[in-house]
N, C-alpha and C positions, 0 to 999 in steps of 0.2 A: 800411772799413779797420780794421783790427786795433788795438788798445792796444797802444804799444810797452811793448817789458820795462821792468823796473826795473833800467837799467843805473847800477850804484855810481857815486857821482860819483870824480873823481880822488885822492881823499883814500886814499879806502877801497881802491878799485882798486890805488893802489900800495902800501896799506899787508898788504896781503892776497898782491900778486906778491911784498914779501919776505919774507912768510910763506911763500910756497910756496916759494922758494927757497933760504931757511935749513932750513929743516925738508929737503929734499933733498938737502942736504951732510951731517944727519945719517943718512941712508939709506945716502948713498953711504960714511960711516965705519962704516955699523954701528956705531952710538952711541947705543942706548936711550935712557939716562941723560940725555945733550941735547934728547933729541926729548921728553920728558917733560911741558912747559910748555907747548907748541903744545896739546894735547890737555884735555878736561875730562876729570874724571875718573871720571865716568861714562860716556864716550860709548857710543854706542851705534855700532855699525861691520857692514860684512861687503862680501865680497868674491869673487871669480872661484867658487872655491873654498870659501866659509866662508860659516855660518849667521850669523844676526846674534847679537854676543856683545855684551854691557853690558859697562863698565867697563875700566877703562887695562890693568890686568895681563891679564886675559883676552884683547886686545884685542893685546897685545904677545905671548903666549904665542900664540896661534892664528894670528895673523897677519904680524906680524911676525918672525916667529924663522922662520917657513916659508920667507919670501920674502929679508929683505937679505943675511941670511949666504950664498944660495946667487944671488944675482946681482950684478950690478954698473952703473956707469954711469948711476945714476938720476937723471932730470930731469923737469922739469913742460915743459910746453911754452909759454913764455908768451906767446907770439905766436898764439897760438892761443885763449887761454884767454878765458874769459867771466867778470865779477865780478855777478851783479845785490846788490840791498840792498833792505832794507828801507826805506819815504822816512824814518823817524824814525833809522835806522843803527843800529837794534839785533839783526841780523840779516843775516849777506852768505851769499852762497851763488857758489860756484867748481866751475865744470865745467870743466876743463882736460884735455886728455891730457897722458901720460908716455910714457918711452920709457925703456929699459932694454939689459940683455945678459944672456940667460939660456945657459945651457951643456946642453950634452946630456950623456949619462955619458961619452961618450970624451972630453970637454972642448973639443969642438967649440964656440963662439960661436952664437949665435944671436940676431935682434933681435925686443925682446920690451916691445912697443908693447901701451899698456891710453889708460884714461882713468879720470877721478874726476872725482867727485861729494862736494864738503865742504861741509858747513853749519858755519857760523862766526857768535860771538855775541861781544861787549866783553867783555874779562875784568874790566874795572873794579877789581882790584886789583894786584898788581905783577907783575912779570914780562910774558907777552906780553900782547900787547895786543889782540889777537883770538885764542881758542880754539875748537877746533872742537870741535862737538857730535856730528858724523854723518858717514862718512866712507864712502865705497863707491867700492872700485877693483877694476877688472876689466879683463880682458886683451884685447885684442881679438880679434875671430872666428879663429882658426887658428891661435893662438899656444899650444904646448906650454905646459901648467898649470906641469908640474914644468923644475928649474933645480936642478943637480946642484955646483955650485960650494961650496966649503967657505971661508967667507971667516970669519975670526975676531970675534969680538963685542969693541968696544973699550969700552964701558958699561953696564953692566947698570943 
């Protein structure tokens, strides 16, 4: 029989689903600026689309500025989602899908379903309270890369 995973106990689990779900209200405002704390500031990221970039600006210039402005309706799935941890809890890792609404150029709607992959460690100073280190989201098999919406940046 197998070793079971290291499922986060309930502390962490819930403290990780409101991470993912604050951090997704900034997506859906197109709010940089908010989303700014969830992240270290070195992370290291990449996605559907993107090589892996070091660091928050790059990180936001490459990937973010490609993606929130031109879609919409972003959520984690948490009914879905996976928390494991590390047993001493210095360390949680979140696989969850998302789902979204990407637009074609005549502004047709379309649903535009990925999943992530975040590794998350204690910030042990103020603000959040877990930040992630390593972030990889990608779209699921058949889902048009690009998403032609023009939604305005409310924080840089």
């Amino acid at each position: 029989m197998s070793p079971a995973l290291p499922e986060a106990p309930e502390a962490i689990r819930a403290a990780i689903h409101d991470w993912l779900e604050r951090f997704a209200a900034c997506v859906r405002e197109v709010d940089y600026r908010s989303a700014y704390p969830f992240w270290h500031p070195r992370i290291l990221a990449f996605g559907t689309v993107q090589a892996v970039v070091e660091g928050l600006e790059p990180f936001r210039d490459r990937q973010w500025s490609s993606v929130w402005p031109r879609t919409s309706d972003f959520r984690f799935r948490l009914d879905a989602a996976r928390v494991l941890a590390s047993a001493d809890g210095s360390m949680a890792v979140a696989i969850v899908p998302f789902e979204s609404t990407g637009y074609h150029p005549d502004g047709a709607r379309f649903d535009r379903p990925g999943r992530t992959t975040l590794a998350l460690v204690p910030n042990g100073g103020e603000g959040e309270r877990w930040v992630a280190v390593h972030s990889h989201m990608s779209l699921a098999k058949g889902v048009p890369p690009d998403s032609h919406a023009d939604r305005p940046v409310k924080a840089q």
